[in-house]
N, C-alpha and C positions, 0 to 999 in steps of 0.2 A: 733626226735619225730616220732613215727609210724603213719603210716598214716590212716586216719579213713578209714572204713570195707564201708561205703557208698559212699565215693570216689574213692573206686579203682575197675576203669573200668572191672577188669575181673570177677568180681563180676555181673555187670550188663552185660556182655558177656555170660555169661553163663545164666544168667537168662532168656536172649533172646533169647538163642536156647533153653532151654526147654520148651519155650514157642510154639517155632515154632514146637518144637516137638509135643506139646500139639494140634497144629493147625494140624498138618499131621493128624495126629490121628479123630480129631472131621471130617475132610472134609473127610476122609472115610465112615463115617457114613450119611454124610449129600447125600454123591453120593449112598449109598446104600438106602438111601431114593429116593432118584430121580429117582432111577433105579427100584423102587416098581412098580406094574400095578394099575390106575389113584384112582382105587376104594381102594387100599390098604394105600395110600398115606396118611398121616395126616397131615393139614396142619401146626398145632402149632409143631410138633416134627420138621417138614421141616425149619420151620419161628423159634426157636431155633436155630437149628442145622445152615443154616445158619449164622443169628446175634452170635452166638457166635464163631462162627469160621474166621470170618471178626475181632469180637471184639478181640479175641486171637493175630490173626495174625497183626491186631494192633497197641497191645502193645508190642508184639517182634520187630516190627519197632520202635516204641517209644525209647524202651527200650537200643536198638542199637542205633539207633542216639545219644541217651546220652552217651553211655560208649564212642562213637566216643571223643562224646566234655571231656567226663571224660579223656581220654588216650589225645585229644589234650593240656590240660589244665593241662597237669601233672608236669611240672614244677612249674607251680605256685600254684600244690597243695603240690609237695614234698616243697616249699620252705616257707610252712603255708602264702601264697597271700591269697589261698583259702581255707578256714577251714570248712567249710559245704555244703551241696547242697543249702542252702538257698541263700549265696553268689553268687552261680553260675546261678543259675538263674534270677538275678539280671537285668543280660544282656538280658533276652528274653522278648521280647515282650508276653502279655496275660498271659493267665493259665501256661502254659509252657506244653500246650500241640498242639502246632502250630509247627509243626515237620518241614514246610517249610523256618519260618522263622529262626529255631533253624541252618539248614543246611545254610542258606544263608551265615549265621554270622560264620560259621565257615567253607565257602566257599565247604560245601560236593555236590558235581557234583551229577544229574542224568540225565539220559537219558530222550526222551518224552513219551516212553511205563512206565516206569519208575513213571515219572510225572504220567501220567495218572491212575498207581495202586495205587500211595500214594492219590493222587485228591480221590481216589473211597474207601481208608482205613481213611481216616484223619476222619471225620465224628465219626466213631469207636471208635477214640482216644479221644474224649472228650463226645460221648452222643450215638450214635447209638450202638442200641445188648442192650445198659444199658437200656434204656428210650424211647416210642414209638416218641419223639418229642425234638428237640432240647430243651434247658431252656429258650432259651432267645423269647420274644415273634417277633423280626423281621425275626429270624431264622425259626421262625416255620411257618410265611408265605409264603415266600419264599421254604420251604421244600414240605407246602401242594399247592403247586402252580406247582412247575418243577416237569419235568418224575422224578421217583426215577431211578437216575445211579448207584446203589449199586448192582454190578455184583459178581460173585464169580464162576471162571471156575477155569479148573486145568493149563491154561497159567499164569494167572493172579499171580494163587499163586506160579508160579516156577519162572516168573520175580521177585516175592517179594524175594522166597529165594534166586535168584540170589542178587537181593539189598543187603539182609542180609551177604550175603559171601562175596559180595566186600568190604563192609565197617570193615570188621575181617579181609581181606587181608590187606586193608590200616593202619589198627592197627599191621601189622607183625603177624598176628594171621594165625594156621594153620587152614585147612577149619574142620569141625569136619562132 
């Protein structure tokens, strides 16, 4: 039996880097905003340009941790264990958009700079760049309560695509 087009990891490999691809791209524009003089600045093009270029970069992390578990899980997708994404989610705690706990379960290692860029994209992954406010109402106390730590420099985002390229290395994948 061939294997479905939504389980095979290189599928969602790919769609991870053209994501990040998409992110290089948007965080030019957002530093060509920052780099405007104070009076030329707009802040909703800035406050866009940001939020989406966090939310991009995001889901190319998302998107990679999955094809991880997809390419870990490929025996017991080639041997129909596993016949759908619905299955496989099974395992994860939440929405299936808790990227820390999807890594724990399938033991993916990071570093604490690391930790600390996914801490500062997770957000991303399920509500921020989409929505001025989490959905949930203890979240959105909590959110209008603490400093907002939603950063976006150009370290942040080369530790991400270091993330991205180690977990392609650990899949046997060449770096693109």
């Amino acid at each position: 039996m061939e294997r479905r087009k939504s389980l095979d990891y290189m599928i969602w490999v790919d769609h991870s880097i053209s994501l990040s691809i998409a992110g290089k791209e948007n965080l030019k524009l957002f530093q060509k905003q920052m780099n405007l003089k104070s009076s030329e600045k707009d802040r909703n093009t800035m406050l866009g340009l940001f939020n989406s270029t966090n939310l991009i970069y995001a889901a190319s992390i998302e998107t990679m941790v999955k094809a991880y578990v997809l390419f870990k899980e490929l025996d017991k997708i080639e041997s129909n264990k596993i016949q759908n994404f619905r299955q496989l989610r099974k395992k994860w705690s939440g929405n299936g958009h808790n990227i820390f706990d999807i890594m724990k379960l399938y033991d993916v290692c990071f570093s604490s700079e690391e930790k600390d860029v996914l801490i500062n994209l997770e957000p991303f992954m399920s509500w921020a760049g989409r929505f001025p406010f989490p959905l949930h109402d203890e979240h959105i106390k909590k959110y209008e309560t603490q400093e907002k730590n939603l950063k976006l420099n150009a370290n942040k985002i080369l530790i991400a695509e270091n993330f991205l390229s180690r977990l392609q290395k650990e899949m046997n994948l060449s770096i693109k």
